[in-house]
N, C-alpha and C positions, 0 to 999 in steps of 0.2 A: 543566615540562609533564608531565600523565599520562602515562604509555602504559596502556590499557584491552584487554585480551583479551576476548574472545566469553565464555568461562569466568566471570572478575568482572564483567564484565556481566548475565552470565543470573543468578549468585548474588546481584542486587541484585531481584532478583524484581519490577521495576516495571510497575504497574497502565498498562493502553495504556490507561484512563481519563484516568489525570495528562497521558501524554503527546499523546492526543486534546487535551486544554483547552487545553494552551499551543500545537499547533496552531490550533486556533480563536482564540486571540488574538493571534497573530501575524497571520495571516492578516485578521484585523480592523484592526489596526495596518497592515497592508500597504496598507486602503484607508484611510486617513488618513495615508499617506507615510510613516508611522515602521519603516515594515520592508521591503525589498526583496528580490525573489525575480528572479532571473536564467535566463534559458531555458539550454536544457541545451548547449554544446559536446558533438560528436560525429563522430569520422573511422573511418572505415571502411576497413579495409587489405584492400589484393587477397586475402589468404590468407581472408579472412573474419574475424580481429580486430575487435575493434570497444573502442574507447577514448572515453570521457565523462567531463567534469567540471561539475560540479555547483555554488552560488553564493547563502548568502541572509545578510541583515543586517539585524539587530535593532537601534533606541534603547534601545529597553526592553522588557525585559533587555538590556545592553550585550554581545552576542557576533553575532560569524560564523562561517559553516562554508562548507568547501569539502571536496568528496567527487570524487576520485577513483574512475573504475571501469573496469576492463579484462575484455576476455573473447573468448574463443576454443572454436568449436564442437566445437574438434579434441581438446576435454582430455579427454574421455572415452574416448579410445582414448589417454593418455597416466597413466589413471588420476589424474586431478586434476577439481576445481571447474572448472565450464564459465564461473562468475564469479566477480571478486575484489573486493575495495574497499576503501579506507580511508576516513577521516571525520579532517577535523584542526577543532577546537574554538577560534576566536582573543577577546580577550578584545576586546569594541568601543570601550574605553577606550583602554586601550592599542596595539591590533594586536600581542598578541606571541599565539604559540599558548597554548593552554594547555591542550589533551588529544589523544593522536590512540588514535580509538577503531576498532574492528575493523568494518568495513564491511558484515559479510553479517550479523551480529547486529542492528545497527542499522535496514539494511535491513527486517528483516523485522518488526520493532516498528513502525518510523513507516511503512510499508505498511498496517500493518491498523489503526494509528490514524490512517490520510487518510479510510480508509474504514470505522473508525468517526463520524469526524468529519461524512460525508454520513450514512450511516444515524442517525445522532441527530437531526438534521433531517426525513429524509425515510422509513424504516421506521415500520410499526406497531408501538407499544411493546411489545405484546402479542404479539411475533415470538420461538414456540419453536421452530419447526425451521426449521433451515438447512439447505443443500445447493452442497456441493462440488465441482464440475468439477475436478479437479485432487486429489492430493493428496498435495505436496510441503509446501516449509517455507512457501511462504503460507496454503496450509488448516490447521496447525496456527497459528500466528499468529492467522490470521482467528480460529479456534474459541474461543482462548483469553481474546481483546478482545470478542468478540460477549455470551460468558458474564459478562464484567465489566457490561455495561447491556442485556441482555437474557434473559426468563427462558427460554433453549435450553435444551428436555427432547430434543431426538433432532437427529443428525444425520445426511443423507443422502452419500452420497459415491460419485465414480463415476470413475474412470479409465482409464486403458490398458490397467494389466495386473492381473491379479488379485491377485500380489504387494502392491501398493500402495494398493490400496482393503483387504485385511487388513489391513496395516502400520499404517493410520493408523485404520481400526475398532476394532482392539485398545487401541489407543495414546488414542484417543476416549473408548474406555469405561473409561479409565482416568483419565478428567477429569471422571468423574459426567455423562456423556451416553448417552443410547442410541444407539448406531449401527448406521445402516442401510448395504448397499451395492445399489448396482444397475449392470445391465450396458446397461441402457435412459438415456440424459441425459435425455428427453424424460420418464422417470418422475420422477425426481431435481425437473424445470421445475415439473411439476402440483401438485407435493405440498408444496412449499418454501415459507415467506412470504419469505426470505432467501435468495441466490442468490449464492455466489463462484465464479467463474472466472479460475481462473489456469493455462491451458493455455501448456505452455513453446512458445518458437521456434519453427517448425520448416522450412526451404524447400517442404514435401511437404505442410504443415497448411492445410484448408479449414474456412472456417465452416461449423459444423455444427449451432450452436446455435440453434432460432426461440424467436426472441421470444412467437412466439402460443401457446405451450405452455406459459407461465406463467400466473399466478394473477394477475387484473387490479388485486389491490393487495400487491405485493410489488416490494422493493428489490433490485436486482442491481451488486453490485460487480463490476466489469469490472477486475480488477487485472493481466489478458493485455492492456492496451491494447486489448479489445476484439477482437482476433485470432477468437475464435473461437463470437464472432455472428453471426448473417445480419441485417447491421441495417438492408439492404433491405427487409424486412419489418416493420420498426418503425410501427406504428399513430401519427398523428400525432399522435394524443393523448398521449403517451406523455412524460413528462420525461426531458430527457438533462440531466447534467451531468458537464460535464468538468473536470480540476484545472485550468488556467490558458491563456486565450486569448493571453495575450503568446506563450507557452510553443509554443503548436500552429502560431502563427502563422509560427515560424521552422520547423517539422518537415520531413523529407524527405514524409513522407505524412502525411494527415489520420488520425486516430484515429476519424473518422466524418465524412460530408457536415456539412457547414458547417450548413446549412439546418435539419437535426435537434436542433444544438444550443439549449439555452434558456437557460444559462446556467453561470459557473465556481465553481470551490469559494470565491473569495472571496466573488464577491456572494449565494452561496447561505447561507453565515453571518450574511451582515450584514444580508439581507433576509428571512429565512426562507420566503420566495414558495416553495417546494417543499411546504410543508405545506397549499398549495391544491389538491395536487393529488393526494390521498390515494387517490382511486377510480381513478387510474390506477399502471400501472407506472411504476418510478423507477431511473435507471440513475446510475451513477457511471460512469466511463470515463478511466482514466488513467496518464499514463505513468509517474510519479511525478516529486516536488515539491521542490526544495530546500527551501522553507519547513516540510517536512515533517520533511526531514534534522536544520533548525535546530532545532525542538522538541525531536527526538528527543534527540539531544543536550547540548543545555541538559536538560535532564530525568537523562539518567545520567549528567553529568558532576558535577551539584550533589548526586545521591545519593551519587556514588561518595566524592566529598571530603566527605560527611558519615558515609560508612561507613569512612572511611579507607582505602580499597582501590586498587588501581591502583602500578605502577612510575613512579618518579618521573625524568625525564629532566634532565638540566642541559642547560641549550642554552650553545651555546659565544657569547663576544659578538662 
């Protein structure tokens, strides 16, 4: 078995392109039975802990993955990650492991390839500027997969502190983007044809974001689960989709009224019916996907053992 660090991970440099397509073909194999995706286990400890494990399984390509993820609000005043994770890679042949890779690396790859996987669908091809509600390690991710199939000349970016809309403006224009910031969201909504929001947690956080201050044909990745929309005010016209109705259907809370939705990331690959609906906004909305985990995965485990990299474990029998 591997063991894979976040380090030989990042140094395999993979295209969220690659790992986009084998989501989309999983996800397609999922509707013809051959791959299954498992809703999310999730306990909530008094202290405010919070513990998930994760669940999907491919014919073909023959693997599973199950992800581990723990996290505590309280590690910022303990000077650590507020989350952690691991990622174990099993072969579907045999059921033995066969890599465990670093969880918050992985994370942030097959995030912004869920949601490249809707924007290829549902964006105008022709989408140069994006705009960032957030800008931790999902706006760079995002920025990075966006630049891979879309020609992004400027990016917009807006956060909490001013700190972190420099941080990541600096850091932007150092990936041949112009970056913009602003202390207005509502400027960031008008000006974007591309819209991520990844506003963290927070007990004290209100939706803040309207819908109507968008541009009537742009795409918006909701990678906050949506947290910090007012999706009250979503125009009915409007296409919502969400990663997986099995998945929502077990949730403690709905990711958005039922009624709003139109459909999930599976049937939205298999049918492309989102490309009807170009004259309107287009939302993604999600928690994230095992099926997600599975691509990601398979994708840096087959680079890594063809790059030769990674610590080799012996399992005991």
């Amino acid at each position: 078995m591997l063991m894979l660090t976040a380090q030989q991970l990042s140094s395999l440099n993979l295209p969220a392109k690659k790992v986009a397509e084998n989501i989309r073909s999983l996800l397609l194999h999922r509707m013809n039975k051959r791959a299954v995706n498992l809703p999310k286990l999730s306990y909530s400890a008094p202290d405010g802990n919070l513990f998930q494990t994760m669940m999907a399984v491919s014919e073909d390509p023959p693997y599973a993955v199950t992800k581990s993820v723990g996290l505590s609000p309280h590690n910022m005043g303990r000077g650590l990650p507020h989350i952690g994770s691991t990622v174990t890679l099993f072969d579907g042949v045999t059921g033995l492991p066969l890599a465990l890779l670093d969880g918050a690396w992985l994370t942030a790859i097959r995030t912004a390839a869920l949601t490249l996987v809707a924007a290829l669908q549902l964006a105008s091809k022709d989408s140069s500027q994006i705009g960032f509600v957030g800008a931790g390690t999902q706006a760079r991710s995002h920025l990075r997969a966006f630049q891979e199939c879309f020609p992004i000349e400027k990016a917009v970016v807006y956060s909490r502190t001013e700190e972190s809309r420099r941080e990541f403006s600096n850091w932007a224009n150092d990936q041949g983007v112009r970056p913009l910031t602003t202390e207005f969201p509502e400027e960031l909504l008008e000006s974007c044809q591309i819209v991520i929001s990844s506003v963290p947690a927070s007990r004290n956080l209100k939706p803040f974001l309207d819908p109507n201050r968008l541009s009537s044909n742009s795409f918006i990745g909701a990678v906050d689960c949506g947290r910090s929309w007012l999706f009250d005010r979503l125009d009915p016209k409007d296409w919502v989709v969400i990663d997986d109705y099995e998945q929502e259907r077990g949730a403690h809370e709905p990711l958005i009224e039922k009624s709003k939705v139109n459909q999930d990331l599976s049937q939205l690959v298999s049918d492309g019916s989102g490309k009807q609906f170009a004259q309107y906004r287009r939302f993604f909305i999600f928690r994230g996907l095992a099926l997600g985990d599975l691509g990601g995965a398979i994708t840096a485990y087959e680079a890594a053992v063809e790059a030769g990299i990674g610590e080799t474990l012996i399992m005991s029998s």
